[in-house]
N, C-alpha and C positions, 0 to 999 in steps of 0.2 A: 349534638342532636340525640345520640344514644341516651345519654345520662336525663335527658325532658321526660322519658318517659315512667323515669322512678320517682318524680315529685308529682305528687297530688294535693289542692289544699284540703288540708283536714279542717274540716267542720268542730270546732271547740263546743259552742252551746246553739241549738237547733233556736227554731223560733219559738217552741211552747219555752223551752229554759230561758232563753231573753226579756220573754216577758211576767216570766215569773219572779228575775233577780229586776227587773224596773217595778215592776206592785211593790216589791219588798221593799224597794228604794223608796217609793213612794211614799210608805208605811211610815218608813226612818223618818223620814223631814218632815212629814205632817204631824208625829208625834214630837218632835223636836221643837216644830211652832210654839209648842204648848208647855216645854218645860225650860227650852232659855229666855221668856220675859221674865221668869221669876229671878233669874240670874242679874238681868238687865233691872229689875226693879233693885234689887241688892245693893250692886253696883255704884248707881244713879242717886237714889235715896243716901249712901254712905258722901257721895260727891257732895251733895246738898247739906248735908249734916257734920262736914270736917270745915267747910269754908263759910257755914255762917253760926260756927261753934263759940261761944263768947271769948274760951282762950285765943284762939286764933283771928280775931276779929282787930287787933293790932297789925296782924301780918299782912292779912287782906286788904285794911281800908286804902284808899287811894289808887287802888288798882281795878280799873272797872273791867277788868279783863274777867276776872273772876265771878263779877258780874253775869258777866255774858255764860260762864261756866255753869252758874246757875240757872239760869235759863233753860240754855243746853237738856241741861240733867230734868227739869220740869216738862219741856217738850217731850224728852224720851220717855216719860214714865208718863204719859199719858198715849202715848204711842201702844206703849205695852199692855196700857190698862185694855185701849181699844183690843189689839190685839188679842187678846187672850178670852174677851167678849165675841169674840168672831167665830167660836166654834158654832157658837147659837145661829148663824146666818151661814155656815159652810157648809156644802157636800162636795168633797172631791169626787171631780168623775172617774178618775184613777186608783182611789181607795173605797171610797165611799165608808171609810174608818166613824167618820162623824156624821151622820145623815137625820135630825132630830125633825121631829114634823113640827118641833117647836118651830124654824125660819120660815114658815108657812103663813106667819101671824101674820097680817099686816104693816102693825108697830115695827114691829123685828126688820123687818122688810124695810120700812123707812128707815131703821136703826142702820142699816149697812148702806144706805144710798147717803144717810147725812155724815154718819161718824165715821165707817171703815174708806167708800170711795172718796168724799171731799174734806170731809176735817183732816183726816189719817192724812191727806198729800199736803194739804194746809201746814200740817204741824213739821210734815221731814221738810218744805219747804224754808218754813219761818227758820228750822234749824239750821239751816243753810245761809240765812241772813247772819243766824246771830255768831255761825262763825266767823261772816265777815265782818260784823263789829270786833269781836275777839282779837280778829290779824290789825285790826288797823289799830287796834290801841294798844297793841302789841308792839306795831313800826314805831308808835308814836316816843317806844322806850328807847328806844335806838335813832342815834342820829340826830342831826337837825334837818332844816330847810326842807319841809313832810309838804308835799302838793298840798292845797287849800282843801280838796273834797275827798283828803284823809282826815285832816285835822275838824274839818267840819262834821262829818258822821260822826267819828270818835268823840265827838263832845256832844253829841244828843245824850238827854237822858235817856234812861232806861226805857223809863213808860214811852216816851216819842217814839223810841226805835221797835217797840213793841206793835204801837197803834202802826206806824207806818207800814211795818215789814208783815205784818197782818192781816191790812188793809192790798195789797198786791197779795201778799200768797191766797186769800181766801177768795178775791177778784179773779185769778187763775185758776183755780183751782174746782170753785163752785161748777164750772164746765161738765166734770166728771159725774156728775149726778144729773144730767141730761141725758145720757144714754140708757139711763133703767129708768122702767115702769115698774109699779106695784104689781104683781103678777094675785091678782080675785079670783079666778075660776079658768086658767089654762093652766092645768094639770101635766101637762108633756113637756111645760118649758120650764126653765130655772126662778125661782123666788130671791129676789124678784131678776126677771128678765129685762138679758141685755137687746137695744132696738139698734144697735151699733151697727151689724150686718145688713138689717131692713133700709138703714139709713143711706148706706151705699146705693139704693137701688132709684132712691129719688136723688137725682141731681138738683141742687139747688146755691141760692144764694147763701140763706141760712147753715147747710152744710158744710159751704165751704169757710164759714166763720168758726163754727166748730171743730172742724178738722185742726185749722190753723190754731185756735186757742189751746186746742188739747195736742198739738207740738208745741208750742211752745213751754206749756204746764210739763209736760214730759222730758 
């Protein structure tokens, strides 16, 4: 009990230094958003240009896997393109590093309700399909006696599995551009504003379709 009275906790960084070393942090990643798509377009672009390079097109053929690689690599670099078009539509409330009264337009404003909230989850979704094309025609090199509804996906064409897996991500997905409005003449709220919290306040039928749609998209 003598010795309790020689430990005191020392305070390392107060609250103004805490939230001085998070802005900074904040600083970091928001300028980071903007200089690793250029890496991922590099990347992506080389993926794309080694496997459907005419030398190599002996090594690839028969292997739809690479296929799906390619894909892959087209979804992420349109990913990025959006991304790196989003400065136009962002202000962080934590930096406010990129604040353009350019996302104020209109267009701009639809531009981040159609291509950043529901294309942008359309496309990591579709990617997600096509890596499950990829694993199953992948099982289909190994092994015999493959379940029927391996060997059936695995043999859709490309285009089929394209329209399919397109048709559900963009069915899912479309949900997330329900909760913004075009923001005309409310100055105080975000461009465009989210009605996601207002939504909460009406209980409804329709809300709770939305809710569920946008868990299960999530």
């Amino acid at each position: 009990l003598q010795f309790k009275d020689h430990f005191r906790p020392k305070i390392v960084f107060d609250y103004g230094k805490n939230f001085e070393i998070s802005k900074g942090i904040h600083y970091i990643i928001h300028i980071l958003t903007y200089i690793i798509p250029f890496f991922g377009l590099c990347t992506n672009s080389l993926v794309i240009w080694i496997i459907n390079r005419k030398k190599n097109k002996d090594i690839f053929t028969g292997f739809k896997q690479f296929d799906y690689l390619t894909i892959i690599s087209v979804f992420n670099i349109l990913i990025l393109i959006i991304q790196l078009f989003s400065f136009l539509t962002d202000c962080s409330i934590h930096t406010q590093l990129i604040c353009l009264n350019f996302r104020k337009h209109v267009w701009v404003q639809f531009f981040k309700i159609i291509f950043k909230e529901v294309l942008l989850v359309a496309l990591r979704f579709m990617i997600n399909f096509a890596y499950i094309g990829f694993s199953f025609n992948r099982i289909l090199l190994i092994g015999k006696d493959h379940p029927k509804f391996i060997s059936k996906i695995a043999n859709w064409t490309i285009k089929k599995f394209i329209i399919i897996s397109g048709f559900i991500s963009l069915g899912l997905s479309v949900v997330k551009g329900f909760k913004y409005h075009v923001n005309y003449d409310h100055t105080e709220r975000n461009y465009p504003f989210s009605i996601e919290y207002d939504m909460w306040a009406h209980e409804s039928s329709s809300l709770s379709v939305y809710f569920i749609f946008n868990a299960i998209e999530d």
